[in-house]
LOVO-677338 format. One record per residue (C-alpha): chain; x, y, z. Coordinates in Angstrom, 1 decimal, padded with zeros to 4 digits. Layout:
N
marti A&X X&Y Y&Z Z
...
//
This chain:
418
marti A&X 010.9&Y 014.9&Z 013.5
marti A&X 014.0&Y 015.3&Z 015.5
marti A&X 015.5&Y 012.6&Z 017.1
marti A&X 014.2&Y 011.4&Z 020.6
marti A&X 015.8&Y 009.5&Z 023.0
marti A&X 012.6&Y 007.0&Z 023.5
marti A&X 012.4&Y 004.8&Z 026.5
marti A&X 009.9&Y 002.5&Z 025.1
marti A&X 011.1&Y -000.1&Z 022.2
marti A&X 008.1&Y 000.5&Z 019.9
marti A&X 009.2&Y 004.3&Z 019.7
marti A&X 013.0&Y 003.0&Z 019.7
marti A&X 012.5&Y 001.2&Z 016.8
marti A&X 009.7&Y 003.1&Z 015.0
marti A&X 012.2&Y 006.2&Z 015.0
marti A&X 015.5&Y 004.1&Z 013.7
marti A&X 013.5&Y 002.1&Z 011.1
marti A&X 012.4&Y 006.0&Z 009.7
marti A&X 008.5&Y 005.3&Z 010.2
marti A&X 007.7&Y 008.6&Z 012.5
marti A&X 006.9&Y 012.4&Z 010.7
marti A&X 004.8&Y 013.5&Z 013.6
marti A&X 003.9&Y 012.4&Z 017.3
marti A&X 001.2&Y 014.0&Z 019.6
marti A&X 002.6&Y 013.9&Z 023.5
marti A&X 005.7&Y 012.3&Z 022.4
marti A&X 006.7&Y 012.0&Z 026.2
marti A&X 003.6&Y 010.5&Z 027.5
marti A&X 003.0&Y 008.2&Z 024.5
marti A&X 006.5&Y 007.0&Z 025.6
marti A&X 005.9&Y 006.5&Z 029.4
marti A&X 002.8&Y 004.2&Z 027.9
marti A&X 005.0&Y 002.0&Z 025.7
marti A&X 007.6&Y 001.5&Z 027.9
marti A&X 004.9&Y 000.8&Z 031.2
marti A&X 002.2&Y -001.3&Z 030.0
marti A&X 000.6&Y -002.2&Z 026.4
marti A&X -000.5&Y 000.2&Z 024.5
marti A&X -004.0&Y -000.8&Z 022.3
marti A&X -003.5&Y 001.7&Z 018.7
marti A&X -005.4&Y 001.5&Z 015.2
marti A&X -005.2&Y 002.2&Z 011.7
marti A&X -008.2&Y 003.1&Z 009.7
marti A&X -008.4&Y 001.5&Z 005.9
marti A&X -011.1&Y 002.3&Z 004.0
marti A&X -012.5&Y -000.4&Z 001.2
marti A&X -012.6&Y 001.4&Z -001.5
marti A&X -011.4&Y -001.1&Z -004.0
marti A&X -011.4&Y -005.5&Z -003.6
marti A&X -007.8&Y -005.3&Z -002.2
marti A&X -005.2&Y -002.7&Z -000.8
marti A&X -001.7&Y -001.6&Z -002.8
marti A&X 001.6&Y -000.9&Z -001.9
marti A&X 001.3&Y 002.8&Z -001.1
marti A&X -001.0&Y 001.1&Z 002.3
marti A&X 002.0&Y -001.1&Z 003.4
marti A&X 003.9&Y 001.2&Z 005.6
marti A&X 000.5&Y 001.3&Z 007.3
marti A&X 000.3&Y -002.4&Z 007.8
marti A&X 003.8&Y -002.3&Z 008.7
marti A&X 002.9&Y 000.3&Z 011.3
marti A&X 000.7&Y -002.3&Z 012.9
marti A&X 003.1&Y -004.9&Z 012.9
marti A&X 005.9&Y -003.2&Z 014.5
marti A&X 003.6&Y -002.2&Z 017.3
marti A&X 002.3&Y -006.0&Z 017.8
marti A&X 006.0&Y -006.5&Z 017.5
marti A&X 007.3&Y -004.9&Z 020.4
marti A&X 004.4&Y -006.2&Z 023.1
marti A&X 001.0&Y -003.8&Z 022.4
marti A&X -001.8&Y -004.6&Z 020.9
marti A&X -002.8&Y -003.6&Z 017.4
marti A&X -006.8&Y -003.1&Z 015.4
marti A&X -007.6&Y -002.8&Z 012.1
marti A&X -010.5&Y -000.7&Z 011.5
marti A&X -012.4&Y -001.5&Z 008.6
marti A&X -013.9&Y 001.5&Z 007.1
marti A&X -017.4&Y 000.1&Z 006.2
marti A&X -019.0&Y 003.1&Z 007.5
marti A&X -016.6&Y 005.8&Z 006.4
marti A&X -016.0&Y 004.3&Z 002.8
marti A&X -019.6&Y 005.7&Z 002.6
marti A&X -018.5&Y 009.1&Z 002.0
marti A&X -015.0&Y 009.0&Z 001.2
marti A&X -012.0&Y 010.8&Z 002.8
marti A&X -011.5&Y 014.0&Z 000.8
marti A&X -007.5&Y 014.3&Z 002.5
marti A&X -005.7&Y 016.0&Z -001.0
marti A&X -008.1&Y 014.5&Z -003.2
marti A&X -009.3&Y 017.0&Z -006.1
marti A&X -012.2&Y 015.4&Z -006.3
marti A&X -015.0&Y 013.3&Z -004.7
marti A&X -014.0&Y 009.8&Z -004.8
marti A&X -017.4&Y 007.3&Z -006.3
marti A&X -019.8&Y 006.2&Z -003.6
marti A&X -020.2&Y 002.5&Z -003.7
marti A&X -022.9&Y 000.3&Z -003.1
marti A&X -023.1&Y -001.4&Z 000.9
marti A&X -022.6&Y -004.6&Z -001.5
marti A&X -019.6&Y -003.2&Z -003.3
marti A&X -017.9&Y -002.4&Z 000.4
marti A&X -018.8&Y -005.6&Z 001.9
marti A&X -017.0&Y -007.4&Z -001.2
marti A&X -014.1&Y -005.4&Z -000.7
marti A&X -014.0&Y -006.2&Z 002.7
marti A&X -013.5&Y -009.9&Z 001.8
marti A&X -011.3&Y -008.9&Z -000.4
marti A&X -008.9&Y -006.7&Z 001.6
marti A&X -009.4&Y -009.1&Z 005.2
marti A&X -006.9&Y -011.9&Z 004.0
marti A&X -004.0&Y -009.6&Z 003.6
marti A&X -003.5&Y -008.7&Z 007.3
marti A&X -003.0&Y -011.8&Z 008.4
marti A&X 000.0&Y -012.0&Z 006.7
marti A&X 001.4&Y -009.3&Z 008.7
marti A&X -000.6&Y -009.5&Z 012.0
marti A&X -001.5&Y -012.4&Z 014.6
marti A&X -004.9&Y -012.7&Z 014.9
marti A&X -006.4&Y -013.3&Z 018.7
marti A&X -008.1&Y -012.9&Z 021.9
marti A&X -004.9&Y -012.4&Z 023.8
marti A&X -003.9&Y -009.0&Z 025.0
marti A&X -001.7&Y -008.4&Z 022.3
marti A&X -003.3&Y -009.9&Z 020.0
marti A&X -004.8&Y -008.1&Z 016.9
marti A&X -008.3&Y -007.8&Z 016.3
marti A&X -010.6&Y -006.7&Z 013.3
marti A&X -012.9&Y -003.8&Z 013.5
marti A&X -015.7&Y -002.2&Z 011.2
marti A&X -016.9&Y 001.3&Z 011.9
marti A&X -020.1&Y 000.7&Z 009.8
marti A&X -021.2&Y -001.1&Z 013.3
marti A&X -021.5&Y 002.2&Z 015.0
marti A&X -021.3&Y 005.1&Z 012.1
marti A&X -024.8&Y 003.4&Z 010.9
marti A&X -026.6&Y 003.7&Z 014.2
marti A&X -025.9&Y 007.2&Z 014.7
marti A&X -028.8&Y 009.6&Z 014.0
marti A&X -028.0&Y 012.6&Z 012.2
marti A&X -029.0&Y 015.2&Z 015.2
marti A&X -028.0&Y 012.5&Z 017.6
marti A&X -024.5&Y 013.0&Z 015.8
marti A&X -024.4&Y 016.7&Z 015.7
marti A&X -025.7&Y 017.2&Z 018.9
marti A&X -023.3&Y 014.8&Z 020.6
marti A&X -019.6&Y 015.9&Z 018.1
marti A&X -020.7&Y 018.6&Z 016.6
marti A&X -020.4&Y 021.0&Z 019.4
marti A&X -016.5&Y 019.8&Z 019.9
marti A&X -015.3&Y 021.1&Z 016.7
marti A&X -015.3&Y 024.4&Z 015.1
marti A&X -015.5&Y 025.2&Z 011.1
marti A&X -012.4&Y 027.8&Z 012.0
marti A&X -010.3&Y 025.3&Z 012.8
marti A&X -011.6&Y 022.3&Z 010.2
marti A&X -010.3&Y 024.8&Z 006.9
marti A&X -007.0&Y 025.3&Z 008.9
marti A&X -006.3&Y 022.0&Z 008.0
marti A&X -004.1&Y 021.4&Z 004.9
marti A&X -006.3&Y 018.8&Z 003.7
marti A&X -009.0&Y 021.1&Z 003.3
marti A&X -007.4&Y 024.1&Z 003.0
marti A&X -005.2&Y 022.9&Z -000.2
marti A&X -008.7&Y 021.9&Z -002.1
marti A&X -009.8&Y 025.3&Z -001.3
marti A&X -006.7&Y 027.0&Z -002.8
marti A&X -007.0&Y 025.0&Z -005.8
marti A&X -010.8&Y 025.7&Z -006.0
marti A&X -012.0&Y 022.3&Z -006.2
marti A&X -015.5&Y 021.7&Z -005.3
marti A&X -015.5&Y 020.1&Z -001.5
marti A&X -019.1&Y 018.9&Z -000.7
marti A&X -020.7&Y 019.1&Z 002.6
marti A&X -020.5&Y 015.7&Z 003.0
marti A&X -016.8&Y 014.7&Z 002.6
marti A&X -016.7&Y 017.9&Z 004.9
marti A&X -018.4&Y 015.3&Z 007.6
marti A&X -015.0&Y 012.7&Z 006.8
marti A&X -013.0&Y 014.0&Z 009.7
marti A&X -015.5&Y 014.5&Z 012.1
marti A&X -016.5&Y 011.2&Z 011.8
marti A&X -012.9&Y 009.6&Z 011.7
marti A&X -012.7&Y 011.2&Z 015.3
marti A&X -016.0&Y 009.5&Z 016.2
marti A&X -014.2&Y 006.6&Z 015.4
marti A&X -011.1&Y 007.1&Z 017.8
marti A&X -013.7&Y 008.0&Z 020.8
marti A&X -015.5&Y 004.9&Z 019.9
marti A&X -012.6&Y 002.4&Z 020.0
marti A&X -011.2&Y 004.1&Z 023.3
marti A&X -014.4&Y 003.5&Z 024.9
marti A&X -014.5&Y 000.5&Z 023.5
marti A&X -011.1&Y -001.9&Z 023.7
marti A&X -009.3&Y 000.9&Z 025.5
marti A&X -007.7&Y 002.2&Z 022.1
marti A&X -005.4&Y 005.6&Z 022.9
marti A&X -003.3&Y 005.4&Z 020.4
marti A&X -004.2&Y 006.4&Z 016.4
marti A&X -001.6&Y 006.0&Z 013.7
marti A&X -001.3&Y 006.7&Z 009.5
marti A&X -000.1&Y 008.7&Z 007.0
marti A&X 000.9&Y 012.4&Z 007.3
marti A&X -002.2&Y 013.5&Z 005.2
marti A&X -004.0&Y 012.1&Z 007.9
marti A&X -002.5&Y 014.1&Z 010.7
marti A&X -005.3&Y 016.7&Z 010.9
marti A&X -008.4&Y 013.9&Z 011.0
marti A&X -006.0&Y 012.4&Z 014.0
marti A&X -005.5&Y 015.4&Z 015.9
marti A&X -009.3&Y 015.8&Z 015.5
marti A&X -009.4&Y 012.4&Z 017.3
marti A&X -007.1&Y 012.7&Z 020.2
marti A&X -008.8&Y 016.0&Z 020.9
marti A&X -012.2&Y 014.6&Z 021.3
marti A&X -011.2&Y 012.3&Z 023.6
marti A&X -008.9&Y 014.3&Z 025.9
marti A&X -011.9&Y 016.9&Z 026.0
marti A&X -015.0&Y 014.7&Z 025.9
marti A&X -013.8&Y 012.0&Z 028.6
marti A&X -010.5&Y 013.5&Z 030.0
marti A&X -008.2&Y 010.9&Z 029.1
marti A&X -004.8&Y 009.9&Z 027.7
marti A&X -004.6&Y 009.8&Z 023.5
marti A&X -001.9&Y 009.9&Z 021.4
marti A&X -001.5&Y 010.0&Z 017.6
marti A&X 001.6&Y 009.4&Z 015.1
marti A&X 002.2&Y 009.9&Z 011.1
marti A&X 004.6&Y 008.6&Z 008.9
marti A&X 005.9&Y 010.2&Z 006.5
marti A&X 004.6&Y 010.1&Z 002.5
marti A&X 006.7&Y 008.1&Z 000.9
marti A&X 008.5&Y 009.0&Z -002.7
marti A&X 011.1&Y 007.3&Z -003.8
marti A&X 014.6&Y 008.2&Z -004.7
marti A&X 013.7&Y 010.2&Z -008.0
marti A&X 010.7&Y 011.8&Z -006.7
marti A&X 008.2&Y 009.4&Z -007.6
marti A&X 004.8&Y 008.2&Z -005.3
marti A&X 005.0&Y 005.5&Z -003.5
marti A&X 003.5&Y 002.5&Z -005.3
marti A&X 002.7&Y 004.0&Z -008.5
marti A&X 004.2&Y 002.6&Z -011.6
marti A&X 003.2&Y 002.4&Z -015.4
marti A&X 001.1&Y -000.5&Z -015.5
marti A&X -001.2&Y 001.1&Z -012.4
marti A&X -001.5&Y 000.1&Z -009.0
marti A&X 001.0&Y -002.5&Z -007.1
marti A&X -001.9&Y -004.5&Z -005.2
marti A&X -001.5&Y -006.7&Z -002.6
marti A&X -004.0&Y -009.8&Z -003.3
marti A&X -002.2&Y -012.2&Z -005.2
marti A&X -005.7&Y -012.5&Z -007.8
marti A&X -004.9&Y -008.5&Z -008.4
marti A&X -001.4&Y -008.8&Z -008.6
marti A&X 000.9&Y -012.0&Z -009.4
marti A&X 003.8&Y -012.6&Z -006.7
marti A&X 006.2&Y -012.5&Z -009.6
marti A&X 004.9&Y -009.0&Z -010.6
marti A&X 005.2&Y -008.2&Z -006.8
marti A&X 008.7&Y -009.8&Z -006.4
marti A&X 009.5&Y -007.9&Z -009.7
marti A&X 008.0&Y -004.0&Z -008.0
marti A&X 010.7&Y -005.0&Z -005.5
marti A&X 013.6&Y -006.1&Z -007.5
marti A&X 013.2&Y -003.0&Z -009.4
marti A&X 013.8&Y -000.5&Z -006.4
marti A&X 015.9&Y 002.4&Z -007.2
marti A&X 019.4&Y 002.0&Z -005.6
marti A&X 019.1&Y 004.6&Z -003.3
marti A&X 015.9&Y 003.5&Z -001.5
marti A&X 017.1&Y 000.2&Z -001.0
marti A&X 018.6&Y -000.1&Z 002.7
marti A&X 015.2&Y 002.4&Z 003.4
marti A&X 012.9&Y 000.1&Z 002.1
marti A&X 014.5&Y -002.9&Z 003.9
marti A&X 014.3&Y -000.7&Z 006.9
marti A&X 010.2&Y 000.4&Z 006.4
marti A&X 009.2&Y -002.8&Z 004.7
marti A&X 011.1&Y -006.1&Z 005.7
marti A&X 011.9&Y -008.0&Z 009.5
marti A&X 015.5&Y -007.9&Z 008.2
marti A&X 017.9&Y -006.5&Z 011.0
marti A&X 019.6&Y -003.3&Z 011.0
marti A&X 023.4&Y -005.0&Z 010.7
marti A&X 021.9&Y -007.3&Z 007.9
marti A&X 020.6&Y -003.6&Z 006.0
marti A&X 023.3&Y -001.8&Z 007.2
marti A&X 025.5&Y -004.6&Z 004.9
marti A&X 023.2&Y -004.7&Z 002.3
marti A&X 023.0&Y -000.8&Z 001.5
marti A&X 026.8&Y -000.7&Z 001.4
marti A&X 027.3&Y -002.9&Z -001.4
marti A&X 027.7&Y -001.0&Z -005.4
marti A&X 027.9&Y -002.0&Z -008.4
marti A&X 026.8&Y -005.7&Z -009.2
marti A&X 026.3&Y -006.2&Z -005.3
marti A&X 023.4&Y -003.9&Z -005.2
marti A&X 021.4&Y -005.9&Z -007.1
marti A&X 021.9&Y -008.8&Z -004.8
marti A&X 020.1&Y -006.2&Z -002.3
marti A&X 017.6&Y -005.6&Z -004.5
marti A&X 016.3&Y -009.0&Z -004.9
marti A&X 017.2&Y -009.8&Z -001.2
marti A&X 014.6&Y -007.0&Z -000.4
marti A&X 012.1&Y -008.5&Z -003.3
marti A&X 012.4&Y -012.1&Z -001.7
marti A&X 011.6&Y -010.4&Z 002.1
marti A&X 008.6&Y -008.4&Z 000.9
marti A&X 007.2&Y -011.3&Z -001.2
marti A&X 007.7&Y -013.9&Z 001.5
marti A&X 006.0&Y -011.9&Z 004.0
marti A&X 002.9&Y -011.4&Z 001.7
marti A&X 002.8&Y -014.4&Z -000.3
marti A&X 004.8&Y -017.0&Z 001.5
marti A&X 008.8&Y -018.2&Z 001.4
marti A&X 007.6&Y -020.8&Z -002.0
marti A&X 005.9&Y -018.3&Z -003.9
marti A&X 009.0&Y -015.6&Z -003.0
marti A&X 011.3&Y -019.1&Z -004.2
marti A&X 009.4&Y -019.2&Z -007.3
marti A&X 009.2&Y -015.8&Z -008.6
marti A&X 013.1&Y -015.2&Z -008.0
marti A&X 013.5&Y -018.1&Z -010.0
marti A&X 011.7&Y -017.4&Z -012.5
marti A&X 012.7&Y -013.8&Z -013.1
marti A&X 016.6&Y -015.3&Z -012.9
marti A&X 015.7&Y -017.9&Z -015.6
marti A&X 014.2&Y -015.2&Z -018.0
marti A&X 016.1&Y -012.1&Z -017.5
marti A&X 020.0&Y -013.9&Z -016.4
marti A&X 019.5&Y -017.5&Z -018.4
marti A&X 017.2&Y -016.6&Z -021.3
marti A&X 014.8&Y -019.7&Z -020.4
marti A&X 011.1&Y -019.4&Z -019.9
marti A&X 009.4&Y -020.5&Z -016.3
marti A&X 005.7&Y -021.9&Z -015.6
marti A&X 006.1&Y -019.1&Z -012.9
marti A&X 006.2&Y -015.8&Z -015.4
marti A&X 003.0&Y -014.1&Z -015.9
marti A&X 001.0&Y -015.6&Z -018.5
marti A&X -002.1&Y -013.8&Z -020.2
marti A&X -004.2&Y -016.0&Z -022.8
marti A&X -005.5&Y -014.4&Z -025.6
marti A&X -008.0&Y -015.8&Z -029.0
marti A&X -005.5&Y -017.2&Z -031.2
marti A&X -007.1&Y -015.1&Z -034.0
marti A&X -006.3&Y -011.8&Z -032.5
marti A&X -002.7&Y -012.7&Z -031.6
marti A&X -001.5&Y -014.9&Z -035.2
marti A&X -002.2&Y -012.0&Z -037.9
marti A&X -002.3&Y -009.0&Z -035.6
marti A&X 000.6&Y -006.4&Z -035.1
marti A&X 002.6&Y -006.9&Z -032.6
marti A&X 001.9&Y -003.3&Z -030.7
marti A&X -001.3&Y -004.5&Z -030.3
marti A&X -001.1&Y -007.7&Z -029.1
marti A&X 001.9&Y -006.0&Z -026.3
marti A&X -000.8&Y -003.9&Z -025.1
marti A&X -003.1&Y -006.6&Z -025.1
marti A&X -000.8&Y -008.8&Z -022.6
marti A&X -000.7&Y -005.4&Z -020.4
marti A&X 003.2&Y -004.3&Z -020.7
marti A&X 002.0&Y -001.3&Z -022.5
marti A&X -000.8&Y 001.3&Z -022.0
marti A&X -001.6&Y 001.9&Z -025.8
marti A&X -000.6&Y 000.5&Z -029.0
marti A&X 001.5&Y 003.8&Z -029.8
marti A&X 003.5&Y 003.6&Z -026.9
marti A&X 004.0&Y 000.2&Z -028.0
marti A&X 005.4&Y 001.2&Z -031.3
marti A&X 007.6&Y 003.7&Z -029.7
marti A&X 009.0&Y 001.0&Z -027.5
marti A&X 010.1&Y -000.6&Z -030.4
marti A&X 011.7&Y 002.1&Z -032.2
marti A&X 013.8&Y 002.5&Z -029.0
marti A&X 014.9&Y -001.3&Z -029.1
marti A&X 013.0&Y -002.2&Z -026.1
marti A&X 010.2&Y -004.3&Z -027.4
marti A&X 011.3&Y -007.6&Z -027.8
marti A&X 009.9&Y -011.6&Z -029.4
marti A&X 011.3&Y -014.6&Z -027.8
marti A&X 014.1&Y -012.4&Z -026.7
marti A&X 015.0&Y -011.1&Z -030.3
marti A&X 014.6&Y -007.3&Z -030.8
marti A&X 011.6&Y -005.6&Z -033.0
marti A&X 012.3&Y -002.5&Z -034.1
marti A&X 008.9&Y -002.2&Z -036.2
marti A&X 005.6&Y -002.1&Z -034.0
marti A&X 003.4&Y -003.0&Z -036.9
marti A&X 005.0&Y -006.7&Z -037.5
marti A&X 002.1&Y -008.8&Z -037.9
marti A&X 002.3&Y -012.2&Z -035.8
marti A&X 002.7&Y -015.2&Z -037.4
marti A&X 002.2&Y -019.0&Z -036.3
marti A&X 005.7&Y -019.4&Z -036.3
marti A&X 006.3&Y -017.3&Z -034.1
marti A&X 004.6&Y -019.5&Z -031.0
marti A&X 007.1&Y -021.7&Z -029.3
marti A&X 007.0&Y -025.6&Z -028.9
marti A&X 005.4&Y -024.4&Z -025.5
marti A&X 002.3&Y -022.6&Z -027.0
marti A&X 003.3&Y -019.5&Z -026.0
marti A&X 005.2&Y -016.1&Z -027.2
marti A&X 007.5&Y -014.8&Z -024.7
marti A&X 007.1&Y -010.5&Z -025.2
marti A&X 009.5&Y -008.6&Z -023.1
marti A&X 009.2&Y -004.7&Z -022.8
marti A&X 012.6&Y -003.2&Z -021.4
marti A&X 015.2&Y -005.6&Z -019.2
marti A&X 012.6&Y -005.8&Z -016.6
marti A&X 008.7&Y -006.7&Z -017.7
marti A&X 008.2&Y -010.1&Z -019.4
marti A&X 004.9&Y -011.6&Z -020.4
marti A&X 003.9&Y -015.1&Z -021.9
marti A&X 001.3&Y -015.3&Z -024.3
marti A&X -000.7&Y -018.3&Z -025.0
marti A&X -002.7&Y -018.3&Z -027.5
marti A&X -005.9&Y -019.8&Z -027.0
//
């Protein structure tokens, strides 16, 4: 998007911190921001026990709006998860069990209020599931009453259906339903807490514009929508994806070392953006921090790393992991606060040590653990193996109990066997 000279100072900042792709009524969503408080949601569908990094930006999204004086919601997609949103997916996601959602929903509620106050004042956040209306709605009842607003013309326009077209990848009727009912959603909340405003990623920008339409047609009011743009980093890569899988959120999915460690590892050139999109630290502090080279920029990285983890997992648990990952990576000594995986003491001493790496997760198979130590990466209480196929041996366990495994200068595991 080209840049705007916003009045309001959620737009101001939204657009210098690099969160805005697209806007609907840039001028009038303005005029809002700047006059009175503006009530906007994000959808997150449970899908899995907790959410990842690549949803972040979208919590962060809420944030900065509660930030700067409006009022943010959190739409749990209890309903929606029911049939899964098809946007540039090749395939039909599982349906889950009402149980299964519900658990997730436990699951994924903890993380937001990390990020968000929680409230009955008018700016205030407040928790949502779309399950309490979606479910009610008869099926004629629901075509009767939405389906007459949109047209099957302009539903394949849209590149997330249009793109699984192209590629000829089966789209069933009722993922077909996803965005119709994502705009029942939007109507629902503006009728309900006075909502105008819908926000998420760029994928999401025709299911949005779906929204705001409904509600400008059906009851002749003000809605607005905005999308951020998908995030890859420096080299190219998604957002949140690395080898070991998903970078999750809840601390029982994820360790805040392993967290603090995602961060750490940040290519160099996404640092002062990721500060920007994903920490409270101010634009002269980034501004200072991107500028640094050499040995300096890895003060920046682990500056960002302690941000991120202290706004998920608290300042002590950010304290911990920095120390830890300084003890084992700049000192050589082991910490209580590296990630530790137990393991049957038979199938650790007298078991090759490719096996026993993929076993304690740092690799995927047993093969690419053999390769990792052909290339001098794969190493045993900090001393290099070269041969994947050493077999373990008692000695090889510490006074602690445990054998310190190391894959690369950046992923370090204990394991204790048990």
């Amino acid at each position: 998007m080209t840049e705007t000279a916003f009045k309001s100072e959620f737009l101001r900042t939204m657009q210098a911190r690099g969160y805005i792709h697209q806007v609907t009524h840039p001028a009038e969503l303005d005029a809002a921001a700047a006059s009175g408080v503006v009530t906007g949601y994000i959808g997150f569908d449970a899908t899995a026990p907790s959410l990842h990094v690549g949803h972040l930006i979208q919590i962060m999204l809420l944030r900065r709006l509660q930030q700067a004086g409006h009022k943010p919601i959190v739409l749990m997609g209890g309903g929606t998860t029911k049939v899964g949103d098809p946007s540039f997916k090749d395939t039909q996601r599982p349906l889950l069990t009402d149980e299964r959602i519900a658990e997730n929903i436990a699951g994924i509620r903890g993380v937001f209020e990390k990020f968000l106050t929680f409230g009955d004042g008018p700016t205030d956040a407040i928790m949502l599931d779309n399950d309490e209306w979606l479910s009610k709605l008869g099926y004629l009842e629901f075509l009767r009453e939405y389906g007459t607003h949109f047209t099957v013309n302009r539903m394949l326009s849209f590149d997330s259906v249009k793109l699984r077209l192209e590629r000829e990848q089966p789209l069933t009727f009722l993922e077909f339903n996803y965005m119709l009912m994502q705009a029942t959603d939007f109507l629902e909340l503006n009728r309900r807490a006075d909502c105008v405003l819908q926000m998420g990623g760029s994928d999401q920008w025709g299911n949005i514009v779906n929204g705001v339409e409904l509600i400008r047609r059906v009851d002749q009011k003000p809605a607005f929508g905005l999308t951020t743009p998908l995030l890859s980093t420096a080299s190219g890569q998604k957002m949140g994806k690395t080898v070991g899988g998903a970078v999750w959120l809840n601390a029982d999915q994820l360790s805040p070392y392993d967290y603090w460690q995602y961060w750490r590892n940040t290519e160099d050139g996404d640092v002062g953006r990721f500060m920007r999109l994903f920490t409270d630290l101010s634009d002269e502090d980034i501004a200072r921090w991107e500028a640094l080279e050499g040995a300096g920029i890895n003060e920046a990285k682990k500056t960002l790393a302690d941000a991120a983890t202290t706004m998920l997992h608290g300042a002590e648990a950010a304290h911990a992991a920095r120390a830890a990952a300084e003890a084992a990576f700049e000192q050589g000594r082991l910490s209580e606060d590296l990630p530790t995986v137990e393991l049957p003491r038979d199938e650790v001493v007298g078991a090759m040590i490719a096996a026993v790496t993929t076993r304690a997760g740092l690799t995927q198979s047993n093969g690419e653990a053999r390769r990792l130590a052909q290339g001098g990466g794969l190493r045993l209480n900090d001393e290099a193996i070269k041969d994947g196929a050493r077999v373990l041996e008692a000695g090889d366990i510490n006074p602690d109990g445990v054998l310190k495994l190391a894959a690369g200068k950046k992923k370090i595991v204990l394991v204790r066997p048990v």
